[in-house]
MMTF fields as JSON, N, C-alpha, C and O atoms, coordinates in Angstrom:
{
  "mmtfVersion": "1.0.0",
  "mmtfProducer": "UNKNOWN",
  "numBonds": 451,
  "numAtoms": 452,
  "numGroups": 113,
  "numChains": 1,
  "numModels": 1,
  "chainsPerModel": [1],
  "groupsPerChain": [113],
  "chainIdList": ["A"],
  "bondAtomList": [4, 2, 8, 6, 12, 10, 16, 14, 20, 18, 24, 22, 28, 26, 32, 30, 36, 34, 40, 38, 44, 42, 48, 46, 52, 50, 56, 54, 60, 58, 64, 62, 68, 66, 72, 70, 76, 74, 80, 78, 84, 82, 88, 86, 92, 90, 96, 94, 100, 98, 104, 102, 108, 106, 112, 110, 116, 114, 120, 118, 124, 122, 128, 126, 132, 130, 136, 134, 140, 138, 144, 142, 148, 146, 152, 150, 156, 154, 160, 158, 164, 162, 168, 166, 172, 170, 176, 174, 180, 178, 184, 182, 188, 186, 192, 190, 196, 194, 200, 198, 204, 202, 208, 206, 212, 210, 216, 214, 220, 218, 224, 222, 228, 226, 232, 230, 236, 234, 240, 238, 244, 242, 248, 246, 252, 250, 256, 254, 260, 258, 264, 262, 268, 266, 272, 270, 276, 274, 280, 278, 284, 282, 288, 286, 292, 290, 296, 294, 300, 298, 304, 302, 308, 306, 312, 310, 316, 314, 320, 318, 324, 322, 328, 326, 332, 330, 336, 334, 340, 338, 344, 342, 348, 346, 352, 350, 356, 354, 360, 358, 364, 362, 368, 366, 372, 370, 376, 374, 380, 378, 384, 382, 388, 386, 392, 390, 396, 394, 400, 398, 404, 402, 408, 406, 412, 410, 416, 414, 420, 418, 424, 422, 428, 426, 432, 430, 436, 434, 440, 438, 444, 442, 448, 446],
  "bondOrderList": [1, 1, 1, 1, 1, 1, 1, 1, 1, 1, 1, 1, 1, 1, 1, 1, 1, 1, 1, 1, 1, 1, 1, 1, 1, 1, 1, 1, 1, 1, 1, 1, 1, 1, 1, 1, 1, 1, 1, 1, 1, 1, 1, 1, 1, 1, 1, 1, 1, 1, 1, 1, 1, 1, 1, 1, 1, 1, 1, 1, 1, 1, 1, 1, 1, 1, 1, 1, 1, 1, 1, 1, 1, 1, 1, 1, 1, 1, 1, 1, 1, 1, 1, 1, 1, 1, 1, 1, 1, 1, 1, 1, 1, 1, 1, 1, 1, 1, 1, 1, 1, 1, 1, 1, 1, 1, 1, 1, 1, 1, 1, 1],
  "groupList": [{"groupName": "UNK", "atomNameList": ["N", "CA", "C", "O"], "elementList": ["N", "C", "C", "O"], "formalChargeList": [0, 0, 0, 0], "bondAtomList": [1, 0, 2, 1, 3, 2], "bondOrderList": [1, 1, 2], "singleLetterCode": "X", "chemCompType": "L-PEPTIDE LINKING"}],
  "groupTypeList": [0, 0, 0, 0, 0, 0, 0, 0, 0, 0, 0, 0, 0, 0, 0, 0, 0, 0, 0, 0, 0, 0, 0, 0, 0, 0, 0, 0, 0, 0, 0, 0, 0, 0, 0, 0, 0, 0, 0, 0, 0, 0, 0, 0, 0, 0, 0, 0, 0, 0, 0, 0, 0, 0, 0, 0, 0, 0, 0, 0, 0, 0, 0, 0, 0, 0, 0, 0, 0, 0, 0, 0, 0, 0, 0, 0, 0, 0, 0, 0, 0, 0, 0, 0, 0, 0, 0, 0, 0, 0, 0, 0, 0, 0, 0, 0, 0, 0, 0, 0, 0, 0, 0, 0, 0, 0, 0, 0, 0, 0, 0, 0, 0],
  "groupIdList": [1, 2, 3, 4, 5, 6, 7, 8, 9, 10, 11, 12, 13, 14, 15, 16, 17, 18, 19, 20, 21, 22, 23, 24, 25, 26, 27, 28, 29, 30, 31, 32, 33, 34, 35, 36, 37, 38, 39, 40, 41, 42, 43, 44, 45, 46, 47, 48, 49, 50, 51, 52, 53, 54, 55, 56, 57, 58, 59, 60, 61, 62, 63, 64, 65, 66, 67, 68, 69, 70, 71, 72, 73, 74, 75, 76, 77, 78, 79, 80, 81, 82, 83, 84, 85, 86, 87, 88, 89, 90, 91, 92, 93, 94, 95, 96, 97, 98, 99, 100, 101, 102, 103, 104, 105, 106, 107, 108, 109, 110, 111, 112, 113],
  "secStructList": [7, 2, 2, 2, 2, 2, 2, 2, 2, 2, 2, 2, 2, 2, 2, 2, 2, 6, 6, 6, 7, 7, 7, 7, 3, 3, 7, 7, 7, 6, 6, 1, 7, 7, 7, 1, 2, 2, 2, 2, 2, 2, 2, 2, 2, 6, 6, 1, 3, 3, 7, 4, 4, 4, 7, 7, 7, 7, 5, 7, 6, 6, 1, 1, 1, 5, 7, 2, 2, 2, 2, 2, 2, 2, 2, 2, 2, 2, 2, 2, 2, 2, 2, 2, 6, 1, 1, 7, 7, 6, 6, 1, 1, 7, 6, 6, 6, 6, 7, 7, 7, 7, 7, 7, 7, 7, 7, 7, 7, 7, 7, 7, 7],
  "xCoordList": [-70.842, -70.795, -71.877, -72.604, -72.135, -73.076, -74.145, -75.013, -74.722, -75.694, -76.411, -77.382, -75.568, -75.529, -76.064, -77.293, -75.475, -75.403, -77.036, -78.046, -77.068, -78.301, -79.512, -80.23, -79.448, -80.566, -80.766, -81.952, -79.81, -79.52, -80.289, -81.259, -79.939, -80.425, -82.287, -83.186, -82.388, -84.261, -84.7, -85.898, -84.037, -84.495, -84.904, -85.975, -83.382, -83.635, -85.073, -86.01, -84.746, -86.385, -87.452, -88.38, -87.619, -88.738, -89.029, -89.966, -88.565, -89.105, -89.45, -90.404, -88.366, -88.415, -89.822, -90.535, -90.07, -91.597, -93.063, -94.119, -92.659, -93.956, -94.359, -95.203, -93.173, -93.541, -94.489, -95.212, -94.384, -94.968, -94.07, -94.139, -93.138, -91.965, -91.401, -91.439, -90.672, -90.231, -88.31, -87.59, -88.124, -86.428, -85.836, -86.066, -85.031, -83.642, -82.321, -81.989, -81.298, -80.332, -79.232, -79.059, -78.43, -77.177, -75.803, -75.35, -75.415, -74.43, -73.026, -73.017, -72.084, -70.696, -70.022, -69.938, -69.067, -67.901, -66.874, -66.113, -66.843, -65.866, -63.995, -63.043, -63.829, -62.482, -61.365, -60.18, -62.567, -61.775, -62.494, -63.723, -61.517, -61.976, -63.318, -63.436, -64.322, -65.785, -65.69, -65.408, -65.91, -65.971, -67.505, -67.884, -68.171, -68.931, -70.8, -71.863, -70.628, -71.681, -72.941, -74.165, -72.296, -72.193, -73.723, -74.916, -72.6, -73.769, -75.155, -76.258, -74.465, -76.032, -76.838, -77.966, -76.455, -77.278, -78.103, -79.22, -77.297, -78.243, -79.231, -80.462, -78.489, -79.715, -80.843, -81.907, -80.654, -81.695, -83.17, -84.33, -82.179, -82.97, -83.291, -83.981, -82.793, -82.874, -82.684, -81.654, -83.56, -83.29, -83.632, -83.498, -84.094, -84.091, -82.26, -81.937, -81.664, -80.297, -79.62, -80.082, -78.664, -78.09, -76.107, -75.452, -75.665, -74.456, -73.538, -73.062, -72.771, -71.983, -70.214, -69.359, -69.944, -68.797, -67.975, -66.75, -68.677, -68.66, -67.612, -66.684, -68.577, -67.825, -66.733, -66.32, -65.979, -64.683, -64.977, -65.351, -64.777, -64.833, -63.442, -62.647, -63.534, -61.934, -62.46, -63.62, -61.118, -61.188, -61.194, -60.544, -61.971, -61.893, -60.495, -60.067, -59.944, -58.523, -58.595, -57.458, -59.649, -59.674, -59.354, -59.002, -59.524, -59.098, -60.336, -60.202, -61.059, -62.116, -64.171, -65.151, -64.098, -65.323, -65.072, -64.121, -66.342, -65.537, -65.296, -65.269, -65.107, -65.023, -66.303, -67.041, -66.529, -67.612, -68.449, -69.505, -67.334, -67.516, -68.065, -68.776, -67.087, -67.543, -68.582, -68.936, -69.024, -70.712, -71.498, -72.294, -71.697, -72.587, -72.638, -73.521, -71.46, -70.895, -71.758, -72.657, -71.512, -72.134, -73.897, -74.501, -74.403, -75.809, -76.389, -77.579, -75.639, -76.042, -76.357, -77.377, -75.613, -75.989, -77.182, -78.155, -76.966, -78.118, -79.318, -80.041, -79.564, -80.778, -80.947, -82.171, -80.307, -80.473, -81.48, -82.683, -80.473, -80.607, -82.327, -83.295, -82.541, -83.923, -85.151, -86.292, -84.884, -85.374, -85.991, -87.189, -84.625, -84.938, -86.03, -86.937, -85.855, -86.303, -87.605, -88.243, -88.331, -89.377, -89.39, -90.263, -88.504, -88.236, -88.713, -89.695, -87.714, -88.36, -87.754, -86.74, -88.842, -88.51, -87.869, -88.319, -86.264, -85.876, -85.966, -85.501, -86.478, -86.245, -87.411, -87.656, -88.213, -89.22, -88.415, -87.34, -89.041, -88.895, -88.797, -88.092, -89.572, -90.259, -90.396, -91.541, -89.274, -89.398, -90.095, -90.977, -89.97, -90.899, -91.869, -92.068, -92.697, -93.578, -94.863, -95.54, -94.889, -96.073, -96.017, -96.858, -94.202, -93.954, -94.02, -93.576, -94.573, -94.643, -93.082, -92.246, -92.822, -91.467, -91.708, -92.859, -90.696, -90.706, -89.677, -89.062, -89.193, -87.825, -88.469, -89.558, -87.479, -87.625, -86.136, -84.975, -86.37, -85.162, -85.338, -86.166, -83.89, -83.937, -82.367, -81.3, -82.716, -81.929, -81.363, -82.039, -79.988, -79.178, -78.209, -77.106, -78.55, -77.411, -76.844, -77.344, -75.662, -74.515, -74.445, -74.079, -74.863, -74.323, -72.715, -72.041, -72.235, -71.028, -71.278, -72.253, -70.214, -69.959, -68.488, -67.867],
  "yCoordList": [-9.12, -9.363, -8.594, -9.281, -7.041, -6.901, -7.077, -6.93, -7.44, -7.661, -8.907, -8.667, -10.504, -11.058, -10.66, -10.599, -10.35, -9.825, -8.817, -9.215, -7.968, -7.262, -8.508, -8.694, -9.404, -10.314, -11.318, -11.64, -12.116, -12.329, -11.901, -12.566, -10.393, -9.613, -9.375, -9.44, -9.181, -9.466, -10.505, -10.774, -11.034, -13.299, -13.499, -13.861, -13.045, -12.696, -12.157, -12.7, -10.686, -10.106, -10.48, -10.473, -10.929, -11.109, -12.724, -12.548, -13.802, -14.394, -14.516, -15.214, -13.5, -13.461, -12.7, -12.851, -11.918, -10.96, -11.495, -11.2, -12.511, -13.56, -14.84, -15.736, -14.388, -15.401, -14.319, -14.728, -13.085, -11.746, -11.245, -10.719, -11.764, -11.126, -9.937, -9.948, -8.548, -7.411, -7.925, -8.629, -7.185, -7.467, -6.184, -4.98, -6.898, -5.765, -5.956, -7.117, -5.14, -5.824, -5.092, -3.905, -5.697, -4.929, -5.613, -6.733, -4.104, -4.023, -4.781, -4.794, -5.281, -5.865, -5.195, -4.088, -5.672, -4.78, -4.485, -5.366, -3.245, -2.641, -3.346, -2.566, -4.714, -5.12, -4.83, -4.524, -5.14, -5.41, -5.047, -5.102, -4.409, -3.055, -3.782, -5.007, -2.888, -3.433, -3.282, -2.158, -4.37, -4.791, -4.208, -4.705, -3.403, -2.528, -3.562, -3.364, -4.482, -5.345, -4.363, -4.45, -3.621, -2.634, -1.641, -1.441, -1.272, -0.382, -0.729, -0.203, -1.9, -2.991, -2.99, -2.688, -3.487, -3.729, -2.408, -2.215, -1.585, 0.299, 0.174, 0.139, 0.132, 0.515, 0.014, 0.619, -1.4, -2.381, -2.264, -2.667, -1.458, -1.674, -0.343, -0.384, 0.649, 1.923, 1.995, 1.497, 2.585, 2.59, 1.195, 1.145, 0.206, -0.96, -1.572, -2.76, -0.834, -1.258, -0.541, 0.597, -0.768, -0.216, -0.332, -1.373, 0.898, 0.966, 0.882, 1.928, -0.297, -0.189, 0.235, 0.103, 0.684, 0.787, 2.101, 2.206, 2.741, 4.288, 3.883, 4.479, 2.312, 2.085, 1.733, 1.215, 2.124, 1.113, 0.063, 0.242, -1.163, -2.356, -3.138, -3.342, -3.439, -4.453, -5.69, -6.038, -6.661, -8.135, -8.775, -8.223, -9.958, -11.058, -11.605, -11.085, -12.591, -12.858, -14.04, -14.374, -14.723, -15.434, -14.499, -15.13, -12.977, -11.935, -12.375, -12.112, -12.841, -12.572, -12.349, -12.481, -12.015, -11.505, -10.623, -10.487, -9.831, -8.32, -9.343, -10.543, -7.856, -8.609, -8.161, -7.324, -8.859, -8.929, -7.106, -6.706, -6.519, -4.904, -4.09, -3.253, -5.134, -4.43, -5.089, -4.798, -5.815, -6.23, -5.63, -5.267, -5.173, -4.453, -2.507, -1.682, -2.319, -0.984, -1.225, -0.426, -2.123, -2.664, -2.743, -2.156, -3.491, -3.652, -2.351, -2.194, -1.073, -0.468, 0.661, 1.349, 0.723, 1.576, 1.19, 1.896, 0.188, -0.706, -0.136, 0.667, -0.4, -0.231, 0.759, 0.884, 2.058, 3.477, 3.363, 3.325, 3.343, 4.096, 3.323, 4.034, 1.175, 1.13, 1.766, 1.328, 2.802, 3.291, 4.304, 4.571, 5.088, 6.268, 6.22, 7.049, 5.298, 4.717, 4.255, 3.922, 4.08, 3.18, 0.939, 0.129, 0.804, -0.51, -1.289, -2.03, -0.968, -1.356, -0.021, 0.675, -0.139, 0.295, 0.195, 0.174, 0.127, -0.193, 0.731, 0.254, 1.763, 2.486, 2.216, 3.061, 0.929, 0.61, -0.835, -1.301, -1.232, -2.422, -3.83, -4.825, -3.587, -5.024, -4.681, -4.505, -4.525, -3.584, -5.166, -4.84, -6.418, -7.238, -7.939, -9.106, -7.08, -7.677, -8.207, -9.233, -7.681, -7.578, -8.398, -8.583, -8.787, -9.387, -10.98, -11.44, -11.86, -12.832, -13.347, -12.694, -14.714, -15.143, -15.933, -16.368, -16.534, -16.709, -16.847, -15.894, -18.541, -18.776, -18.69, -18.796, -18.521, -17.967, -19.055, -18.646, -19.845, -20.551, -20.035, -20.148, -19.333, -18.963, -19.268, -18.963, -20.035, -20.613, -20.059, -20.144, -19.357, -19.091, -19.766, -19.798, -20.564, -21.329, -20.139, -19.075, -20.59, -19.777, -20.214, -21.295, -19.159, -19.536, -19.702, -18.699, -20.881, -21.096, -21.608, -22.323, -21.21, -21.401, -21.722, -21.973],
  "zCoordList": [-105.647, -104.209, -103.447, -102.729, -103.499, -102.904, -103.379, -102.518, -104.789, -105.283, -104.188, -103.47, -104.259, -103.646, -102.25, -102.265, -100.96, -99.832, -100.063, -99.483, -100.655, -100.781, -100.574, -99.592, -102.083, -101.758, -100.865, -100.797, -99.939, -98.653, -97.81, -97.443, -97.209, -96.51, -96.865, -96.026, -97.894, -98.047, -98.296, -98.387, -98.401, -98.146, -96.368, -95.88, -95.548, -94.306, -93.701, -93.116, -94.181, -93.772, -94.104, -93.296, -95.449, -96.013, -94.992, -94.214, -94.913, -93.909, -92.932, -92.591, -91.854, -90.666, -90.434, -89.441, -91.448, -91.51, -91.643, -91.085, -92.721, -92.802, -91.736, -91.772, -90.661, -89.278, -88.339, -87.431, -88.655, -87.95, -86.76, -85.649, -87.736, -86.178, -87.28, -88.51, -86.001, -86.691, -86.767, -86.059, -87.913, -88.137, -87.479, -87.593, -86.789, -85.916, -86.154, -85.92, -86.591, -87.422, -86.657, -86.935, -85.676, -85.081, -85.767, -86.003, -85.941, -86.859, -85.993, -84.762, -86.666, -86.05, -85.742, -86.273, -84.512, -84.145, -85.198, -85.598, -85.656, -86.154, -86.207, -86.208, -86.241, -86.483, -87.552, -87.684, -88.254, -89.596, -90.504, -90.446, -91.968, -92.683, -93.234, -93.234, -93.706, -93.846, -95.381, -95.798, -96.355, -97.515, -98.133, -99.194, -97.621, -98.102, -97.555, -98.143, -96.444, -96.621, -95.355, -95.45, -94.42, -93.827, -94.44, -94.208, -95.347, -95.633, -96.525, -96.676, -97.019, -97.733, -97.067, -97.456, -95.212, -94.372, -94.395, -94.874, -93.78, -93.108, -94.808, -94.82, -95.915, -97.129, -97.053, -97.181, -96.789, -97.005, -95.394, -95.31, -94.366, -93.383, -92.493, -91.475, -92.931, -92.243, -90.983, -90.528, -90.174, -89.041, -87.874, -86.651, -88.825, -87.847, -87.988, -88.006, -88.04, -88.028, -86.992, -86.914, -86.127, -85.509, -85.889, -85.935, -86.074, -86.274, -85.863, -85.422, -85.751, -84.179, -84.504, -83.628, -85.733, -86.466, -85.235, -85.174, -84.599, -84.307, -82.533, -81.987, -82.079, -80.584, -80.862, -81.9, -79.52, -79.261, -78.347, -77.188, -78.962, -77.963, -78.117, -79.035, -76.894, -76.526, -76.732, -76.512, -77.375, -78.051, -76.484, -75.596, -76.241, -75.094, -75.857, -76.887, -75.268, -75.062, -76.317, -76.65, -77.06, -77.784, -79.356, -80.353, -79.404, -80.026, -81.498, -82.694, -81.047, -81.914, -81.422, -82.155, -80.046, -79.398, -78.5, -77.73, -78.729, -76.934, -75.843, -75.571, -75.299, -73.347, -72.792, -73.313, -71.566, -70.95, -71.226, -71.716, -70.635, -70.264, -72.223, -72.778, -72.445, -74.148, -74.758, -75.9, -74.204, -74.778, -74.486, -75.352, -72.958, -71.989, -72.716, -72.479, -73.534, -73.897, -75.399, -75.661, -76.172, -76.82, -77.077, -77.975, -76.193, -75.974, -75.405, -75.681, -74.44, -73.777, -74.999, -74.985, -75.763, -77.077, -78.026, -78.291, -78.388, -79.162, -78.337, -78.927, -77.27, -76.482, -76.562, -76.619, -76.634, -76.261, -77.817, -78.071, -78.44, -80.411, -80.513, -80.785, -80.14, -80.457, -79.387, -79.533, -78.318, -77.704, -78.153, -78.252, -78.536, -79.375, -80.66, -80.748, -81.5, -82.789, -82.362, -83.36, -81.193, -80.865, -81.12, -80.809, -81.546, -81.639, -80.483, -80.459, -79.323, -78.157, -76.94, -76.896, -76.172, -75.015, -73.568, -72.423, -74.307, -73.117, -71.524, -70.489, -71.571, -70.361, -69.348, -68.486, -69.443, -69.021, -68.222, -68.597, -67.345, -66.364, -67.339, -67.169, -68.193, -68.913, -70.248, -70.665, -71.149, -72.325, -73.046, -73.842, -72.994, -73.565, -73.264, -73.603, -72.434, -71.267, -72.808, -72.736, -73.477, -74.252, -75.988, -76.868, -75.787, -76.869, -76.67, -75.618, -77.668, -78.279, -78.501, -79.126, -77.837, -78.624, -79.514, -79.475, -80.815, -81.995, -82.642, -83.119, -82.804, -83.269, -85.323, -85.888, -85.626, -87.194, -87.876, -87.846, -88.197, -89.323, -90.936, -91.84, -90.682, -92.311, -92.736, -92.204, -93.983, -94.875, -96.001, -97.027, -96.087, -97.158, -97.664, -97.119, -99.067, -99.559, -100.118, -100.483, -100.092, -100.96, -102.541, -103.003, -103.163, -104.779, -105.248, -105.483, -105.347, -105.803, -106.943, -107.177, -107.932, -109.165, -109.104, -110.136]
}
């Protein structure tokens, strides 16, 4: 399983990279116990990962996405940590004034046996 999930995850990057776009990988809300894919991600990506296991966010009423307030609690961290990291700069007006957009399709079949 994580063997799997490992090569996934550099199928991911490795394309999204050869479009010349950088990989940013925010981690999921902490629901439900983490089957170890978690930390595949942080191995595989260091600090272009952000960990979000650590917040508390409240379920929206469909009990499977935050609420408004817990996205913003959410994103407001993300932004800090790729600030910190140099990723991007959010403490600037126009943290993508200078970036290029760039849709990236990447394709993972699932190996079933």
């Amino acid at each position: 399983f994580p063997v799997t999930i490992q090569k996934n995850i550099q199928t991911i990057n490795t394309k999204i990279a050869a479009s010349g776009a950088r990989v940013f990988w925010l981690g999921p809300a902490a629901w439900v116990k983490d089957m170890g894919i978690i930390q595949v991600i942080k191995d595989e990506n260091g600090s272009m990962f952000f960990d979000a296991t650590t917040l508390s966010l409240d379920r929206a009423e469909d009990g499977r996405h935050p609420t408004k307030q817990s996205y913003r609690h959410w994103f407001s961290h993300a932004a800090a940590y790729m600030t910190q990291t140099g990723v991007v700069d959010f403490s600037i007006s126009s943290p993508f004034k200078n970036m290029s957009i760039k849709t990236v399709n990447v394709e993972i079949t699932p190996n079933r046996q």
